[in-house]
Each structure stands twice: as structure tokens, then as C-alpha cells.
C-alpha positions in Angstrom: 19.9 28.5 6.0 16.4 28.9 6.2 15.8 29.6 2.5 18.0 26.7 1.6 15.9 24.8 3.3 13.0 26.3 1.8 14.2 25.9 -1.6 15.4 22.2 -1.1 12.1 21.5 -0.1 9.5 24.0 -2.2 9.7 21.5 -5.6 9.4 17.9 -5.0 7.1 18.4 -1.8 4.5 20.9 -3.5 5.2 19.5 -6.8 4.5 15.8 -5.0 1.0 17.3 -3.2 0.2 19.1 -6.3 0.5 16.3 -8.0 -1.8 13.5 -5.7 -4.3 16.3 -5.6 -4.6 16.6 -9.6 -4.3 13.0 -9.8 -7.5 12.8 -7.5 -9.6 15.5 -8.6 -9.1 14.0 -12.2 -9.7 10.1 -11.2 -12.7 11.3 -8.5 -14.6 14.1 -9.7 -14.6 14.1 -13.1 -16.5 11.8 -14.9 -14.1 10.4 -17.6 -11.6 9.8 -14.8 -13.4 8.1 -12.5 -14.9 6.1 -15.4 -11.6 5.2 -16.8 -10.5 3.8 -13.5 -14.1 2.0 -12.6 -13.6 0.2 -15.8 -9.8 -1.2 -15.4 -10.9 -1.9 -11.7 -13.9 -4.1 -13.3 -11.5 -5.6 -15.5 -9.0 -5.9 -13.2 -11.5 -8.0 -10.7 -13.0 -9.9 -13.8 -9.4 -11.0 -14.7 -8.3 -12.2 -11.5 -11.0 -14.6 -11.0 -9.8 -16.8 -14.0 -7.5 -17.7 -10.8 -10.6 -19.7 -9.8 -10.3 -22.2 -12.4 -6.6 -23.3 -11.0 -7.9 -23.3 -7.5 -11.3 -25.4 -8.1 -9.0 -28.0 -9.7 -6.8 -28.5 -7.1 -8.7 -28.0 -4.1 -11.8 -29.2 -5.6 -15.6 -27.9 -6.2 -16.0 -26.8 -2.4 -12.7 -24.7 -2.3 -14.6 -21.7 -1.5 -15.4 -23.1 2.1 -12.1 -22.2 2.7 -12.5 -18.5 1.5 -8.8 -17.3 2.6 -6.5 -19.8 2.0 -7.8 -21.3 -1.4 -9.9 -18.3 -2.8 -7.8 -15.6 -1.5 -3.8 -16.8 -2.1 -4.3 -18.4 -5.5 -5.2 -14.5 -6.7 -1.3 -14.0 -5.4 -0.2 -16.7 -7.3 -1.6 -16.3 -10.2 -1.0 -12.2 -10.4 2.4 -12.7 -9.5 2.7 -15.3 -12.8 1.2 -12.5 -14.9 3.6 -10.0 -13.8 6.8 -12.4 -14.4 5.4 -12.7 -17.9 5.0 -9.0 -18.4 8.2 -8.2 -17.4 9.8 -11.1 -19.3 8.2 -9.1 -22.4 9.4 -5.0 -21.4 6.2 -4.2 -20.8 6.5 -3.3 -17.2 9.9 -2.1 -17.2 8.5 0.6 -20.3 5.6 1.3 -18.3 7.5 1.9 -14.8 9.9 4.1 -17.0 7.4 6.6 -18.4 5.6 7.0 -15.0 8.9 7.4 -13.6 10.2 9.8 -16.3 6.8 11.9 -15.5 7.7 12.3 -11.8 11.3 13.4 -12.2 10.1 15.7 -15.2 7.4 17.1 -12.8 8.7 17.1 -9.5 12.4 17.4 -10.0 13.3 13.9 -7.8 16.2 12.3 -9.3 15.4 9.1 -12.0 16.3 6.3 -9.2 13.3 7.4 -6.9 11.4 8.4 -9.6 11.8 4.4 -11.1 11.4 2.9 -7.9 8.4 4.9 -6.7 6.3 4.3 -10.1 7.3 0.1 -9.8 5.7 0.3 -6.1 2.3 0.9 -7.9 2.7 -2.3 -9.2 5.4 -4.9 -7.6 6.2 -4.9 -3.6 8.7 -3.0 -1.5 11.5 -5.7 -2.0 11.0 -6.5 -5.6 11.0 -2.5 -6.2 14.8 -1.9 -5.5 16.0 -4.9 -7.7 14.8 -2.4 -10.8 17.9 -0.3 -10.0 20.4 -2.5 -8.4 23.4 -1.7 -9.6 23.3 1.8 -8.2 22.1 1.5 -5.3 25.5 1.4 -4.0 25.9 4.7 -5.2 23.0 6.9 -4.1 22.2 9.8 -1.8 20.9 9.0 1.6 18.1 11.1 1.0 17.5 8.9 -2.0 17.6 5.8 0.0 15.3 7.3 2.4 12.7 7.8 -0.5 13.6 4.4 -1.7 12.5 2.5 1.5 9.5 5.8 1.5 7.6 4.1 -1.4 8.0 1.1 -0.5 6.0 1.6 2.7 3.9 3.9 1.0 2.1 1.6 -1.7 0.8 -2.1 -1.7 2.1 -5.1 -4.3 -0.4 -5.6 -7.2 -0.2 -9.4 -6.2 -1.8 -8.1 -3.1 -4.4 -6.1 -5.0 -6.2 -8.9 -6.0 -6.3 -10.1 -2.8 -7.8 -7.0 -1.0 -10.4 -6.9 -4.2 -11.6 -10.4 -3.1 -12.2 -9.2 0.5 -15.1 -6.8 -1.2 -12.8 -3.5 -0.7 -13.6 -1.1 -3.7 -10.9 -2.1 -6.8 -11.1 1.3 -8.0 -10.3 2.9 -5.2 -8.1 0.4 -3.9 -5.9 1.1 -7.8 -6.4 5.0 -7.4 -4.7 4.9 -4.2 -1.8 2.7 -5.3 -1.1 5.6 -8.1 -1.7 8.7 -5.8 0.4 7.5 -3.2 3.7 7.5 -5.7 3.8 11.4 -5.5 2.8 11.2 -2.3 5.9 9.0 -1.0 8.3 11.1 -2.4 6.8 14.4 -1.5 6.9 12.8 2.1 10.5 11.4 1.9 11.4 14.9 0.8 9.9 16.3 3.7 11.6 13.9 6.2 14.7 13.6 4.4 15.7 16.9 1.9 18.3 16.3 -0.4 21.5 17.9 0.7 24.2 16.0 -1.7 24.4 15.8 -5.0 22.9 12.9 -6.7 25.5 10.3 -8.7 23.0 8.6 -10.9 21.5 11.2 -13.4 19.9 10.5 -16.4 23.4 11.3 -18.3 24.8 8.8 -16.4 23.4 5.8 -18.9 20.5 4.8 -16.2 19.1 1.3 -17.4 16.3 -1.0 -15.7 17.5 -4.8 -14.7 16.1 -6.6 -17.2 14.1 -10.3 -16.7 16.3 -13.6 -16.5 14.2 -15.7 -18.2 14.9 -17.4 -21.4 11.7 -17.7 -22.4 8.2 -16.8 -21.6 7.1 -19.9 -20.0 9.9 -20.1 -17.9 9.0 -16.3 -16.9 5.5 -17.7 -15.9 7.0 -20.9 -14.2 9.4 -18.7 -12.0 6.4 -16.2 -11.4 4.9 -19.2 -10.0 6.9 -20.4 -7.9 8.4 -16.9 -6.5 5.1 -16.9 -5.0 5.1 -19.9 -2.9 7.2 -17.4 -0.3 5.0 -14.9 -0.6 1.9 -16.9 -0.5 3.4 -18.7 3.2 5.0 -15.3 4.1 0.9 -13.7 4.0 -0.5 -16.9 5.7 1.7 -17.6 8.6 1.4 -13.8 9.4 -1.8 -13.5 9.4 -2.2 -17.3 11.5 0.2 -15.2 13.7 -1.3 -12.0 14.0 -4.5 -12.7 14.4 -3.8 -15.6 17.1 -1.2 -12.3 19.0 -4.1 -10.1 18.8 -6.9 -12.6 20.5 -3.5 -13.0 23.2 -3.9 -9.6 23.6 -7.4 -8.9 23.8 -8.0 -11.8 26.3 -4.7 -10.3 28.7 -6.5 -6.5 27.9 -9.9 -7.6 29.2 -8.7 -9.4 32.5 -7.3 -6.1 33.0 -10.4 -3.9 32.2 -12.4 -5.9 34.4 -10.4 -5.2 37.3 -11.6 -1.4 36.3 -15.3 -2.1 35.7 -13.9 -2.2 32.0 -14.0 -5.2 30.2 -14.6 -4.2 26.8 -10.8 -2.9 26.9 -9.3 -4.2 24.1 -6.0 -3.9 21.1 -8.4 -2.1 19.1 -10.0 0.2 21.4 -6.8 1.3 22.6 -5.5 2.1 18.9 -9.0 3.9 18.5 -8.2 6.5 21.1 -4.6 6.6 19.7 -5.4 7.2 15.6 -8.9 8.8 16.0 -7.8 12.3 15.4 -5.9 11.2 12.8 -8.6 9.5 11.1 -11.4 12.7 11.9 -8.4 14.5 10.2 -8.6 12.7 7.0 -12.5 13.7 6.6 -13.7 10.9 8.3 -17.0 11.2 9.6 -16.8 12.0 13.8 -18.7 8.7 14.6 -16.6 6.4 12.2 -13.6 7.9 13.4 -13.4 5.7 16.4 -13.7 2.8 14.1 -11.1 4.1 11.3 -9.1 4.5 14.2 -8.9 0.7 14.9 -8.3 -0.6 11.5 -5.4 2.4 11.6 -4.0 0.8 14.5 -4.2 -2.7 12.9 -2.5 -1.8 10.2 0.3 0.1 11.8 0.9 -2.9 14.1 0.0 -5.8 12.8 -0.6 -5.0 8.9 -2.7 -3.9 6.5 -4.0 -7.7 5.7 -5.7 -7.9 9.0 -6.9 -4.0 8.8 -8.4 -5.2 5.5 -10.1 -8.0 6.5 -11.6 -6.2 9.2 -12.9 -3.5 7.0 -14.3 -6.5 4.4 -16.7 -7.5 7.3 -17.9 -3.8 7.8 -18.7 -3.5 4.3 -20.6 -6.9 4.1 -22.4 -5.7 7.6 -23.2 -2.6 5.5 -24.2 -4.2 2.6 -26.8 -6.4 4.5 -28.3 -3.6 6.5 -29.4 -4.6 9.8 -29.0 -2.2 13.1 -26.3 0.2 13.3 -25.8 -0.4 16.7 -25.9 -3.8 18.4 -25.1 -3.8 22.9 -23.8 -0.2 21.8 -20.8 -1.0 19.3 -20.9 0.3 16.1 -21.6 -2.5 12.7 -21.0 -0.9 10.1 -19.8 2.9 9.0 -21.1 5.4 5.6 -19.6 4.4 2.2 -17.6 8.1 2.8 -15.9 6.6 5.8 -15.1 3.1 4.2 -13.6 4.9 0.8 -11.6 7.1 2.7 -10.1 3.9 5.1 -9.6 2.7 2.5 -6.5 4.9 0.6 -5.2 5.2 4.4 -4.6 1.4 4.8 -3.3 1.3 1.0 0.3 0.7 2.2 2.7 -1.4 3.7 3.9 1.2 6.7 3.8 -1.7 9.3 6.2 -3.0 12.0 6.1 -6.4 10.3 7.4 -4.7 6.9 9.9 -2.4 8.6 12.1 -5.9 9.6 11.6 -6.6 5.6 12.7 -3.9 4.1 16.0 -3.8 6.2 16.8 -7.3 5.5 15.9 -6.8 1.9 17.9 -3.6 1.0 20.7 -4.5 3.3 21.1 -7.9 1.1 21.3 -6.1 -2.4 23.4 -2.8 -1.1 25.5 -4.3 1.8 27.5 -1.0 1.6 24.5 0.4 2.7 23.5 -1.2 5.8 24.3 1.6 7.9 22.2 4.0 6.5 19.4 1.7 5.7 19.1 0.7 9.8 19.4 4.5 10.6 16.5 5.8 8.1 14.4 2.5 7.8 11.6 4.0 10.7 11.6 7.2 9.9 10.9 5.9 6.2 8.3 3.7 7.7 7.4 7.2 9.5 6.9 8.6 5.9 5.3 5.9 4.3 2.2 6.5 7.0 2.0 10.3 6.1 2.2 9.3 2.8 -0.8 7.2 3.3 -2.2 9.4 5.6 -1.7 12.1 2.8 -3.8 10.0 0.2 -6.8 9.6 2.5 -7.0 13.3 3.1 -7.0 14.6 -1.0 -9.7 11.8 -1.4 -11.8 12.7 2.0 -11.2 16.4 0.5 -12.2 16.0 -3.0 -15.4 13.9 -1.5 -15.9 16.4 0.7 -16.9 18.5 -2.4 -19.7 16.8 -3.7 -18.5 14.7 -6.0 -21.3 12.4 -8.0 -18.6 10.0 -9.0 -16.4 8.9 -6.3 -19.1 6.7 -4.2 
């Protein structure tokens, strides 16, 4: 039994880790690869602020006064127009199939997790699935669990450019989004080992779903306006959230004064909770404590808030000042930001678990059983996946790397 399980496990989890870790040595340490991504990041970043043009004309010269809500969401609009388009012409769906093809070829997963873990890199955890509809009817629970894996274990690209305008590294913030595809199937593997055997094989006539549009401007019309529930979906959450979480620090504080405490707070508590975790990574020891926080809002809230926290340590970095104001911390090293930052590139939340089930269960109703019973320990997965990430790039930094920073 105990080789079984060995062998079950020894190819798509080494094979996975293997994998990330080449994939980061490459992109981090040497020079053409971290080039190559600096540049597409730059581009990236210089492309999405064309987004500005659309927003200055309807919200007018001053729209930046509003930094979030018409700065911020008209880079998810706009990206998620771009994509339609793209996928309206093949090129996603040839692109997602030869990063897919690579990770069956080279870590013997099946070509269903393979597809929807190399479309996470790019499109969300709901849109992800819809690539292989009609057979998820048929597949493994183990590939359902990987499935739901990498969708907790990336972020959208029409979330990208939102995290980019915050001021969080695009380079790093696209390196993570392709590391963590190995990564969420090397987890699932590890959570969930494949024990039948798999339906869909590449024998089997596997095909992508193809767009609906008619036309290229319809593509970018219905990009458009798929967004609009997105676009409310990220800003009643985080109206939400953010209004919970000063609920709960107000409630935390009464309490903490009653022990001589009042600096008790949501994210103190999660410090505690997620700063081993985060030293684990390669964090340094006094920005664990911080990393620990954003870790916690992430995990509870999601990784919108822990972004937005980690924007303002950067810009506290950026404009020097005292480490330390009444004893709390401002700002933490560029080592401890980069690394926070592939740890919180993912959608492992609470909020997110509640989406995927409604999602999956609505497109494989056959499924709904399984998808309830594995959809935490997926989310489960998708952190460790994350969590994976972070290490292999607090690891290779950890070598000296003149690149990476």
C-alpha cells in the first residue's frame, strides 16, 4: 500500500516542485529570465494604462481623486475586453493548450487539469472550468479536486492590472501567476492522489470550448460588459470587508482594553497565527509579524484587501521616513515585500470558496456532491500552493541573486 501510494504520488508532486523551482531559478537568477519577464511586466503596466484614456472621459480630468473606483476598476474592464478579443481570435485557447500540453507531458497530470491549471494564469477560477465543460461531468474526483486547486491557487489577469496599479511589483506579480500552475497541481496531488482512472485522455478527442461571438467587436462588447459583475463583485467586497474588518477591530480593542491591551486587533491576531508560516517562507524574522497580517487578510477577507495593504508599505518604503513610529513597524525590506508578494498571488479565500462551489456546481450539477466535499480542502491546497511559491522565490533570493530585487 505504501509503495502505491508512493508511486501515485512520486510524479506529478516532484515533477510539479521540480518544475516551480526551475521555473524560478530561470525567471529569478538568471539574467535573460528575469529580463524577459521585467520587460513583459513593463509592457504589461504600459498597456494597461491606455485604460486611462476611457476613464478620464467618463469620469472626467480629476478621476484619479478617486484612485480605486475609477483608476483601479477601469484596468478590469478594459483587460477583461482584451481577453474576450483574444479568445474570440484562438489565441488564448492555443496558448493555454501548449502550456497545458507541457504540464501533462512533464508531470504526467491528465490533459483536463493540465488545460485548466495553464488558463488560471490568465482568466479566474470560474471562467477556468468553462474551457472544458463538456467533460466535467466525466472526470476523476481527484481531478476535480485539482480543478477547484488552481483555481484557488492563481489570480485572474483582469485582476493583475489591478494589483500592478496598487505599486506591487508586475514582474513578480506575472512570475508568480506562472509558478503557481505546477505548484496547484503538485499540491492537489498531494491532497488528493489519483486512485481511478481518468476518462478524458488525449485519445479521447479533447477539444477547448471555443468563443461565441460572431465577430470581433461583439467579442470586445461582451468582454465589456461581462465585467460589469466583476467590476461590482470586487467593489461591494471590498466596501464590505474593509467596513467588517474596522467592526472587528473596534469590538477587538474594547476587549484588549479590558486587559491593559488595546492595540488587539484582526490583524495582530492573524500575525501570531501565520507568522511561522511566513518566517518559513524566508521572510525576514522582523517582517514576519507583518507578512503574517497581510497572510491573515488574505485568507479571510481576500487578497484585494491584503494587497492594498501591502501597496501602502511599499509607498511607506519608498518615501523613507522612520522605521518605527509609537513602536509599530512602517514599512518592511524589498526581500520581505517580494516574497509577500507570490504568497498572496491567489484566490485561497473564504470569500472565493462560496464561488467556486456555486460556480462548478452550476456547470457539472452531477457533480455537486463532490464539489461541496473537496471545495476546502482545495481551498486547503490552493494556500500551500501559494505558500509553496513564496518559499522557491524566498529560497532562490536567499541565494544571492542580482536580479530578482
Amino acid at each position: 500500500m505504501l509503495s502505491l501510494i508512493i508511486y501515485l504520488l512520486s510524479r506529478p508532486v516532484f515533477s510539479g516542485i521540480g518544475m516551480q523551482f526551475i521555473l524560478g531559478v530561470l525567471i529569478l537568477r538568471t539574467k535573460v529570465g528575469f529580463d524577459v519577464f521585467n520587460w513583459l511586466g513593463i509592457q504589461i503596466q504600459t498597456f494597461l494604462e491606455y485604460s486611462d484614456t476611457g476613464a478620464k472621459f467618463v469620469f472626467g480630468d480629476k478621476y484619479t481623486d478617486h484612485f480605486f473606483a475609477f483608476k483601479v476598476l477601469p484596468i478590469v474592464v478594459f483587460f477583461s475586453t482584451v481577453m474576450s478579443m483574444l479568445y474570440h481570435v484562438g489565441f488564448m485557447q492555443w496558448l493555454i493548450g501548449k502550456v497545458g500540453w507541457i504540464m501533462h507531458i512533464f508531470m504526467g497530470t491528465t490533459p483536463v487539469e493540465s488545460l485548466v491549471a495553464a488558463s488560471n494564469i490568465f482568466v479566474g477560477q470560474t471562467e477556468s472550468p468553462l474551457l472544458v465543460r463538456p467533460y466535467l461531468p466525466y472526470i476523476t474526483k481527484s481531478e476535480l479536486h485539482a480543478v477547484m486547486t488552481a483555481g484557488f491557487s492563481t489570480i485572474a489577469g483582469s485582476v493583475l492590472g489591478a494589483y500592478i496599479s496598487f505599486g506591487v511589483s508586475s514582474s513578480h506579480l506575472l512570475t508568480a501567476s506562472v509558478m503557481s500552475a505546477p505548484a496547484s497541481l503538485a499540491a492537489s496531488k498531494l491532497f488528493w492522489p489519483e486512485t481511478e482512472k481518468p476518462l478524458v485522455t488525449l485519445k479521447s478527442g479533447l477539444q477547448m470550448a471555443k468563443s461565441e461571438s460572431k465577430n470581433l467587436l461583439e467579442a470586445a462588447s461582451q468582454g465589456a460588459s461581462t465585467s460589469v459583475g466583476l467590476v461590482a463583485n470586487i467593489a461591494v467586497n471590498v466596501i464590505s470587508f474593509l467596513a467588517l474588518l474596522s467592526f472587528l477591530d473596534s469590538g477587538l480593542s474594547w476587549v484588549g482594553n479590558l486587559f491593559d491591551y488595546p492595540q488587539l486587533n484582526f490583524e495582530n491576531i492573524c500575525a501570531y497565527v501565520f507568522m511561522p508560516f511566513s518566517f518559513m517562507m524566508g521572510v525576514d524574522w522582523e517582517d514576519s509579524f507583518i507578512v503574517g497580517g497581510l497572510l491573515g487578510y488574505k485568507t479571510f477577507f481576500n487578497e484585494f484587501v491584503a494587497y492594498e495593504r501591502l501597496s501602502k508599505l511599499i509607498q511607506n518604503r519608498e518615501k523613507g521616513g522612520s522605521m518605527y513610529i509609537n513602536g509599530v513597524k512602517q514599512y518592511m525590506t524589498v526581500r520581505s515585500e517580494v516574497i509577500a508578494t507570490y504568497a498572496l498571488c491567489g484566490f485561497a479565500n473564504f470569500g472565493s470558496l462560496g464561488l467556486v462551489i456555486g460556480g462548478l456546481t452550476s456547470i457539472a450539477p452531477s457533480k455537486k456532491k463532490e464539489i461541496a466535499d473537496g471545495a476546502f480542502r482545495a481551498m486547503i491546497a490552493g494556500t500551500a500552493a501559494c505558500f509553496m511559491t513564496a518559499c522557491v522565490a524566498g529560497t532562490v533570493l536567499g541565494l544571492g541573486v542580482p536580479y530578482s530585487l
